[in-house]
C-alpha positions in Angstrom: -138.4 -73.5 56.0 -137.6 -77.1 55.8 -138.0 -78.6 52.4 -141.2 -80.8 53.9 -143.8 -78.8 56.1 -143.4 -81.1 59.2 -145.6 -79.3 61.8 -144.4 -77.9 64.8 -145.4 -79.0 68.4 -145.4 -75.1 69.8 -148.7 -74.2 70.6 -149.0 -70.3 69.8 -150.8 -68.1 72.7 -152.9 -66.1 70.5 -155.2 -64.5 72.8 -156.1 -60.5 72.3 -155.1 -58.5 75.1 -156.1 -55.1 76.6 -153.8 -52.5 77.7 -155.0 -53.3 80.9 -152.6 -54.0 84.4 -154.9 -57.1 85.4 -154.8 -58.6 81.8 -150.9 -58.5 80.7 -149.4 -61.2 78.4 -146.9 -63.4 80.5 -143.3 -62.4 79.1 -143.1 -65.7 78.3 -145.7 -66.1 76.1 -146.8 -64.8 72.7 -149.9 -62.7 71.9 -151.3 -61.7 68.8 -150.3 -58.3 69.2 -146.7 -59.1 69.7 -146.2 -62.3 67.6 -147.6 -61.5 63.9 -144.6 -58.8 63.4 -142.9 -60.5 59.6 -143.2 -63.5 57.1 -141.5 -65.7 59.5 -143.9 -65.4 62.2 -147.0 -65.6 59.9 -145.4 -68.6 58.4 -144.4 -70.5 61.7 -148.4 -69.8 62.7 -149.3 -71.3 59.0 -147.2 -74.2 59.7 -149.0 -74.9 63.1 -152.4 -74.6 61.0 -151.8 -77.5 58.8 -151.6 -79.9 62.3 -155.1 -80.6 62.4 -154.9 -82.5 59.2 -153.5 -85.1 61.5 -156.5 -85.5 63.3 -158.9 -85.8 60.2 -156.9 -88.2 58.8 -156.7 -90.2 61.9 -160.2 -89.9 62.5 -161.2 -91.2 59.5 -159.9 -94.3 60.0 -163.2 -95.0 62.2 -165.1 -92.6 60.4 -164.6 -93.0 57.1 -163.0 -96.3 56.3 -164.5 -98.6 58.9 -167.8 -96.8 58.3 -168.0 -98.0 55.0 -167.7 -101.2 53.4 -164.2 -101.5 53.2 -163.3 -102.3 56.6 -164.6 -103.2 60.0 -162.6 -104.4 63.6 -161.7 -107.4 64.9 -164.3 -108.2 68.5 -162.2 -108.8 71.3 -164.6 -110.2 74.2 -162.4 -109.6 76.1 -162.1 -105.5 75.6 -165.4 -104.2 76.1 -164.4 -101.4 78.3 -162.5 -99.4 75.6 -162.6 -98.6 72.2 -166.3 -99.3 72.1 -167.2 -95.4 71.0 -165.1 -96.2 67.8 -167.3 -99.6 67.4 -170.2 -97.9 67.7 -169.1 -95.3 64.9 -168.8 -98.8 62.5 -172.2 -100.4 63.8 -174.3 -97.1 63.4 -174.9 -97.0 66.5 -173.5 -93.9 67.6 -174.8 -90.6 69.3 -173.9 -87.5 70.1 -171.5 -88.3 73.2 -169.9 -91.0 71.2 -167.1 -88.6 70.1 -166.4 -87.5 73.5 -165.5 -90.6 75.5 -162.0 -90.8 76.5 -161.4 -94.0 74.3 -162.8 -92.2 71.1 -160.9 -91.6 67.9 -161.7 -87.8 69.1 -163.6 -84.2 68.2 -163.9 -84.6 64.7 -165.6 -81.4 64.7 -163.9 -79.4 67.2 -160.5 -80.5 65.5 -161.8 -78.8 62.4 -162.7 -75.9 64.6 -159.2 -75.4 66.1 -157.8 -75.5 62.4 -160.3 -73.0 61.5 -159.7 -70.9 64.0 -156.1 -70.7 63.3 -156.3 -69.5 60.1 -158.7 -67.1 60.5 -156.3 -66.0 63.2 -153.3 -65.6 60.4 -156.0 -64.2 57.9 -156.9 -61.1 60.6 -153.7 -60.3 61.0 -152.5 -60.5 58.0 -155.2 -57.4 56.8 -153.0 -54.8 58.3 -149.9 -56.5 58.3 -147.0 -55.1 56.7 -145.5 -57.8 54.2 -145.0 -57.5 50.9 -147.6 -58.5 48.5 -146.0 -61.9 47.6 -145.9 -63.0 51.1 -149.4 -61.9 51.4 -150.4 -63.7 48.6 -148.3 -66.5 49.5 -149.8 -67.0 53.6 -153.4 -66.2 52.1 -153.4 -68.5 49.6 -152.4 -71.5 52.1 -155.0 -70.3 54.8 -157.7 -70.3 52.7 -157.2 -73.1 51.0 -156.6 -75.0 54.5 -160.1 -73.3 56.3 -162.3 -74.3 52.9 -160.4 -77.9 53.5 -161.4 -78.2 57.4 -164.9 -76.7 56.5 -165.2 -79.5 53.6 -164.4 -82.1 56.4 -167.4 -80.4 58.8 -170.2 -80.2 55.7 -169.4 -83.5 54.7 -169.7 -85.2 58.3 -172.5 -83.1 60.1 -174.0 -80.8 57.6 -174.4 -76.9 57.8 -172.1 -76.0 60.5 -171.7 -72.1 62.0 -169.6 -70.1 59.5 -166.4 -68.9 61.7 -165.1 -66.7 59.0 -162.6 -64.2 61.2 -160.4 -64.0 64.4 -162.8 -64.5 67.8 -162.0 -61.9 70.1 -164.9 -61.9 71.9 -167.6 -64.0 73.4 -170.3 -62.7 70.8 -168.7 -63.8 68.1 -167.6 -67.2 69.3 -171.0 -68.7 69.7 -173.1 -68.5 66.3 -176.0 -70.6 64.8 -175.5 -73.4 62.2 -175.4 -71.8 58.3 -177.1 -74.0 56.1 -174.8 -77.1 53.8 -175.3 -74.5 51.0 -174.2 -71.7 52.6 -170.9 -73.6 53.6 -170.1 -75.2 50.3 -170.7 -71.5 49.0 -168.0 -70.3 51.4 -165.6 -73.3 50.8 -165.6 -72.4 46.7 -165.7 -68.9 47.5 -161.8 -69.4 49.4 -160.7 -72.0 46.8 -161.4 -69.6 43.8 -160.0 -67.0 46.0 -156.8 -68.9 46.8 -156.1 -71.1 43.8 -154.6 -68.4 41.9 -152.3 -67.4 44.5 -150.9 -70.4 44.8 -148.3 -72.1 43.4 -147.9 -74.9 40.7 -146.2 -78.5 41.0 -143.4 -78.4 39.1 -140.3 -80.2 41.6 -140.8 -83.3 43.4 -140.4 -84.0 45.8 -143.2 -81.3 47.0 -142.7 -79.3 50.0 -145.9 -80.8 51.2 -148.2 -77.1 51.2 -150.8 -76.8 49.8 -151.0 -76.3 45.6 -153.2 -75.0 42.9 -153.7 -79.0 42.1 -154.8 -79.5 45.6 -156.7 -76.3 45.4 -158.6 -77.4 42.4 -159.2 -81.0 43.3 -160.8 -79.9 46.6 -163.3 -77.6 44.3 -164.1 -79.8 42.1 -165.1 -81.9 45.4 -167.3 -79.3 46.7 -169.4 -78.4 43.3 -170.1 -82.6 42.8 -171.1 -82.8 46.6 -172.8 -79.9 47.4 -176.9 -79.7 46.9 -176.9 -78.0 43.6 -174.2 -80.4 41.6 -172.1 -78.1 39.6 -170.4 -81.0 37.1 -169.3 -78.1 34.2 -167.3 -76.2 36.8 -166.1 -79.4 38.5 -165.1 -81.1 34.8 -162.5 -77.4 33.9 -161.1 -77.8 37.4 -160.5 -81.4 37.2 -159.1 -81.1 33.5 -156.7 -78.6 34.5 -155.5 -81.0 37.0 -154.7 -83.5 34.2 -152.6 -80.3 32.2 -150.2 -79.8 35.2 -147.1 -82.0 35.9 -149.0 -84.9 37.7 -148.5 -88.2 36.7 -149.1 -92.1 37.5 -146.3 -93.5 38.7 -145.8 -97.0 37.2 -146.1 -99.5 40.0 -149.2 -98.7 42.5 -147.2 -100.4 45.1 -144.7 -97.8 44.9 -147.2 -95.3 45.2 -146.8 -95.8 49.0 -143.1 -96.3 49.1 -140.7 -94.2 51.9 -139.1 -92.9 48.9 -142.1 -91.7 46.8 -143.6 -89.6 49.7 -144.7 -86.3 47.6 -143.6 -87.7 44.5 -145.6 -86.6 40.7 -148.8 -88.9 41.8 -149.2 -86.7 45.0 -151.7 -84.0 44.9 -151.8 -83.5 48.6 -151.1 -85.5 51.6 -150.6 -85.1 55.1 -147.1 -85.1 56.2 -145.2 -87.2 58.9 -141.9 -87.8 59.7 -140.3 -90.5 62.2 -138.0 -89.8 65.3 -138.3 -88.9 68.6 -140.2 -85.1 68.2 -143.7 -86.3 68.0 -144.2 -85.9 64.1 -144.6 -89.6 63.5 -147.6 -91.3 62.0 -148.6 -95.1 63.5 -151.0 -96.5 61.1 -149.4 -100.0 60.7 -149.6 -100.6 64.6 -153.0 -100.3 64.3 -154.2 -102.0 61.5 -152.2 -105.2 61.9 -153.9 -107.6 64.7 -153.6 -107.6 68.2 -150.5 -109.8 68.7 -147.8 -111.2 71.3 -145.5 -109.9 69.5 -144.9 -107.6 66.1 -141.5 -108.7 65.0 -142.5 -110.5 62.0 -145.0 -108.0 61.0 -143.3 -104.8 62.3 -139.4 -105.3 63.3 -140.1 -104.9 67.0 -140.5 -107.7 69.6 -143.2 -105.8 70.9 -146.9 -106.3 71.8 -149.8 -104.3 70.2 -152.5 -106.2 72.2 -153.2 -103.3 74.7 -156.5 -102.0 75.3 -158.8 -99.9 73.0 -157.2 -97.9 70.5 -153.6 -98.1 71.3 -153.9 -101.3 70.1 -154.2 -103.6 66.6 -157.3 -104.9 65.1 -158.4 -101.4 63.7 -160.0 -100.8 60.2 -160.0 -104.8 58.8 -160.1 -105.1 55.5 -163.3 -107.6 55.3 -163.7 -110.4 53.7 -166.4 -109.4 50.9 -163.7 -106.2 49.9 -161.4 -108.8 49.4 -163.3 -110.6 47.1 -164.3 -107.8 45.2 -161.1 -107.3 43.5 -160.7 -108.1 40.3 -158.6 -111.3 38.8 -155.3 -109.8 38.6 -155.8 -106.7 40.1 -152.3 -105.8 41.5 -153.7 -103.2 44.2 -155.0 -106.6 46.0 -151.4 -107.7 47.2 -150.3 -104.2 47.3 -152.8 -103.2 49.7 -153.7 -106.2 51.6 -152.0 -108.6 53.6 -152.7 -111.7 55.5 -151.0 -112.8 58.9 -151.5 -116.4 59.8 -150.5 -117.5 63.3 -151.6 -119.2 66.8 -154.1 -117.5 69.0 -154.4 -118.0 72.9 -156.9 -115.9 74.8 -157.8 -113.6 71.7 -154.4 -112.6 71.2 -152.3 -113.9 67.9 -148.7 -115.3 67.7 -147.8 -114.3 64.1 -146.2 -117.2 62.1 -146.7 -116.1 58.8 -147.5 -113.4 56.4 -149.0 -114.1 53.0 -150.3 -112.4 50.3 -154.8 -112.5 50.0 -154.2 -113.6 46.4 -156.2 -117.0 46.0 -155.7 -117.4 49.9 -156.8 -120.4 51.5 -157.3 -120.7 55.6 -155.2 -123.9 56.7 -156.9 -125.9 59.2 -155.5 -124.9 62.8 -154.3 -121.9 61.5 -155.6 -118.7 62.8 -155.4 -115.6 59.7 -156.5 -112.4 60.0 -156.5 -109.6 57.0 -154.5 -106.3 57.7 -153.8 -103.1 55.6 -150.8 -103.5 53.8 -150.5 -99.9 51.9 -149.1 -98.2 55.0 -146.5 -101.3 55.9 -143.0 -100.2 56.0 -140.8 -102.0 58.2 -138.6 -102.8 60.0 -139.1 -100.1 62.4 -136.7 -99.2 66.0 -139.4 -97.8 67.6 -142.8 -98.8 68.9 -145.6 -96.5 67.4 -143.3 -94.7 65.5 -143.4 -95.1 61.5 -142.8 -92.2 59.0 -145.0 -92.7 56.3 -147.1 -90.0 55.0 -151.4 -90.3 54.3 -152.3 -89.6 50.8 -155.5 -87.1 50.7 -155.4 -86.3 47.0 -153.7 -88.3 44.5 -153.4 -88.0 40.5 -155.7 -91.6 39.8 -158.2 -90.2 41.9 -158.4 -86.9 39.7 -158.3 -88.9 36.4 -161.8 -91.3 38.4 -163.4 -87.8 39.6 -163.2 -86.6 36.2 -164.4 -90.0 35.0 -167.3 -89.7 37.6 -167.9 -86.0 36.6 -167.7 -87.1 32.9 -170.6 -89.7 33.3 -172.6 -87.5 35.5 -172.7 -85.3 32.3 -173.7 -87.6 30.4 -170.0 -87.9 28.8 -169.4 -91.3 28.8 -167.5 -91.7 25.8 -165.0 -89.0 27.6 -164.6 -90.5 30.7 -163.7 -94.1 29.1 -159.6 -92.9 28.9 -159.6 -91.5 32.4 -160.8 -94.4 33.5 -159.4 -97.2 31.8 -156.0 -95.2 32.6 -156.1 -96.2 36.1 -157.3 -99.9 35.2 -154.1 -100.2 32.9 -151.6 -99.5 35.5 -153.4 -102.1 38.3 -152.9 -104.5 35.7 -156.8 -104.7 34.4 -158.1 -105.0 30.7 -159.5 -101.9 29.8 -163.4 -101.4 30.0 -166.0 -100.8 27.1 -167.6 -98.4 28.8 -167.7 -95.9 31.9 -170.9 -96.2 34.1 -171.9 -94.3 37.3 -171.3 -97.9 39.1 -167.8 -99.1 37.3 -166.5 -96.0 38.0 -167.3 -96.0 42.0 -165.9 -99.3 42.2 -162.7 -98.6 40.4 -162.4 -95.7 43.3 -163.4 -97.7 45.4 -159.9 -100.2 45.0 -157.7 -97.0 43.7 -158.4 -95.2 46.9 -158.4 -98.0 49.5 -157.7 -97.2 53.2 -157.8 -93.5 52.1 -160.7 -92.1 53.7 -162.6 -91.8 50.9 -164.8 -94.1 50.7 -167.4 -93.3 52.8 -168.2 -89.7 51.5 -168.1 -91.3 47.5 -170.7 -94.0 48.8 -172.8 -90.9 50.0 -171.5 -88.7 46.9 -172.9 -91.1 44.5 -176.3 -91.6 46.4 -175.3 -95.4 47.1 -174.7 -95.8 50.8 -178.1 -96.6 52.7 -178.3 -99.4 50.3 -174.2 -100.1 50.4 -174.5 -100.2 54.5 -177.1 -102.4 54.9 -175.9 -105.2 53.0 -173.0 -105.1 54.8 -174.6 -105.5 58.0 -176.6 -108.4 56.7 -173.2 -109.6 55.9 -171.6 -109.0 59.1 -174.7 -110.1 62.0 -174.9 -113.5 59.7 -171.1 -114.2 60.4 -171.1 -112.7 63.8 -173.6 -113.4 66.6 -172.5 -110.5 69.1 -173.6 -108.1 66.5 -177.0 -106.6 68.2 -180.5 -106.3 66.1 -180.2 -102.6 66.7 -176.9 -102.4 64.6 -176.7 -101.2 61.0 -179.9 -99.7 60.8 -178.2 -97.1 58.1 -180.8 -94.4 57.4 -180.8 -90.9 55.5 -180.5 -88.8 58.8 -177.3 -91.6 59.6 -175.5 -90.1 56.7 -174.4 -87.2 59.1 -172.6 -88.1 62.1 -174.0 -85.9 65.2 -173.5 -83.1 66.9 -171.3 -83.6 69.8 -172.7 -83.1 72.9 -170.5 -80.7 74.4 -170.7 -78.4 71.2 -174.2 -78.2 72.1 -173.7 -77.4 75.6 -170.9 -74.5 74.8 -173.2 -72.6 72.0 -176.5 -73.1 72.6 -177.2 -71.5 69.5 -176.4 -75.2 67.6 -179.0 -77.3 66.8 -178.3 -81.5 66.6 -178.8 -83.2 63.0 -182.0 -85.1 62.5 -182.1 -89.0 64.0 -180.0 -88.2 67.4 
């Protein structure tokens, strides 16, 4: 194993076969009766089940981020062909084929699916397999911990979803009915408690980049403060034992992001890239900076970003009421956020400048734009081709869980340290006290641009009311906004359905309001 858990691009054939002269295996493939023989192979499989990570996080850079209030896209009148399936996702006014036009971020749910599915695979196998118990305990502990993570993802975006719990070898069991949001949060804790003790502690960073009991425990104390019976006692144990392991804050929260700090003490979990030529990269930066003539000033690369849809800039903009939300002397402001001034000719910007948002100030004649900073590594040699790692769980956003739990207790008093610990290292004064609201919007600028912030608006029961000022915002500054945008309702705090999923398994029934 490589010291990080870069995933592999082999796709394993794991079909079952029969003994059978008109169904043999290919030689050259791999089967799950010939592949799952020793630890290697069940870790090689493992490995290949921690690449759908890459999807969620991709995905919820129009799912998550540019849902919520943070961010939003730049219009391009000029590119109304493509891309529009991920506007629609930030205008709530998406359906249930949304997600499967060919310019969409993608299956959120059948990505989840394909990550369940290959666990389940590995955990099958693994019943009669003949490894020693700590490999068992070792592969189990991972699976488990990744299929309550990729079922976390599904009952947080559409609600009680069908409960794939073992290998499909047959039609009948591929094709079940939705089990309710309880149900699935049941399942989730059940794996977590299941896996956490089997595996392992932080204790050496760099981190191989598997999953953790810190991971393991952050993603339960997730599920009892989200699901419909809040379980805060169980969540505040699992969130303090966090705070006992070998986590820390590192000093400066621009480092946090750093090439060099990738699965450093502040990591809980994150998914892992690495740049070259072998399709492990990550390309963030390319799309959050504006469409431009060229990127050399922003990225290293006389290159153009300005092509069509996704595969260009002008994704996930920070706007300009998060930007003024930050605190006077808040350092996560520059270390987050940029701004690029330049010229622009036919929607299309010719960087000239890049400043920091600090006290900024449009010149006249100068066309600026904000861009997501957090992510911004260059120079790069290679177009779409950057190597930093997304944060999923970090150690601030344990210390503001446990501050959130801690309130939701009624334990303000103990959640003032957690709290004002994060505050101290952005450079803040420290608060007096630790309310439901201070505490969300201290996540809120802790976690920016991490995909978080559109489940703790609907964690914390504040984002009908969140999403509708922001449209009132946005259709006042912006006239090609339609009346039937932003109408954010309960049933909109789901995502729907796709439409395909409905046509495969006619079992599935679609979420209220599509």
């Amino acid at each position: 194993m490589k010291n990080l858990i870069y995933i592999s691009i082999l796709t394993l054939t794991l079909a079952s076969c029969k003994k059978d002269t008109l169904n043999l295996v290919p030689q050259t493939q791999l089967s799950s009766g010939s592949f799952y023989k020793d630890a290697a192979q069940f870790n090689q499989a493992l490995t290949g089940a921690y690449v759908n990570l890459r999807g969620i996080a991709f995905m919820g850079i129009y799912m998550d981020e540019m849902r919520s209030d943070n961010t939003f896209f730049t219009y391009y009148s000029a590119d109304r062909g493509t891309g529009t399936s991920a506007e629609a996702m930030a205008e709530f006014i998406d359906n249930n084929i949304s997600s499967q036009e060919p310019n969409s971020p993608g299956n959120r749910y059948g990505n989840a699916y394909s990550g369940i599915a290959a666990v389940n695979a590995i955990l099958t196998q693994l019943k009669t397999s003949n490894l020693s118990q700590t490999d068992k305990d070792q592969i189990s502990g991972e699976a488990l911990f990744l299929r309550a993570f990729y079922y976390y993802d599904l009952v947080t975006h559409y609600g009680g979803v069908p409960l794939q719990l073992v290998q499909v070898t047959d039609v009948a069991g591929a094709f079940l009915p939705r089990s309710s949001a309880d149900e699935v949060y049941k399942q989730i804790i059940n794996d977590l408690t299941t896996a956490t003790p089997l595996l392992p502690v932080a204790k050496t960073f760099p981190q191989t980049g598997r999953a953790t009991q810190g991971a393991a425990k952050m993603l339960l104390a997730y599920a009892y403060m989200s699901e419909p019976t809040r379980e805060y006692a169980k969540a505040e144990t699992a969130l303090s034992d966090i705070t006992k392991m070998n986590y820390a804050l590192l000093p400066d929260y621009a480092s946090v992001f750093d090439l060099s700090n990738k699965n450093s003490r502040e990591s809980i979990f994150e998914v892992q890239y690495k740049m070259g030529n072998d399709g492990q990269q990550s390309d963030f930066s390319w799309r959050f900076i504006p469409k431009t003539s060229s990127a050399q000033l922003l990225i290293g690369i006389d290159v153009s970003n300005g092509g069509g849809g996704l595969g260009s800039g002008g994704w996930n903009v920070p706007t300009q009421e998060m930007v003024d939300s930050y605190e006077t002397g808040d350092k996560r402001l520059p270390a987050s956020i940029g701004v690029v001034e330049g010229t622009l000719a036919s929607e299309i910007l010719t960087p000239k400048a890049v400043k920091s948002p600090v006290g900024y100030t449009p010149s006249a004649g100068v066309t600026s734009y904000y861009f997501i900073k957090k992510y911004l590594h260059p120079p790069y040699q290679v177009q779409w081709n950057t190597d930093d790692n997304f944060p999923v769980y970090r150690y601030s956003g344990a210390l503001l869980l446990l501050a959130e739990c801690l309130v939701a207790e009624g334990k303000a008093a103990q959640a003032l340290p957690y709290l004002n610990q994060v505050r101290s290292r952005a450079g803040l004064s420290a608060l007096a006290t630790a309310t439901k609201e201070n505490v969300a919007n201290e996540m809120r600028h802790e976690l920016a641009f991490e995909n978080h912030r559109w489940t703790d608006l609907i964690r914390n029961g504040m984002a009908v009311d969140v999403l509708k000022a922001k449209g009132q915002r946005l259709k006042a500054l912006n006239g090609w906004l339609l009346p039937s945008t932003f109408n954010v309702t309960q049933d909109r705090l789901l995502y729907a359905i796709p439409f395909r999923e409905l046509q495969i398994n006619t079992k599935l029934t679609q979420n209220p309001g599509y």
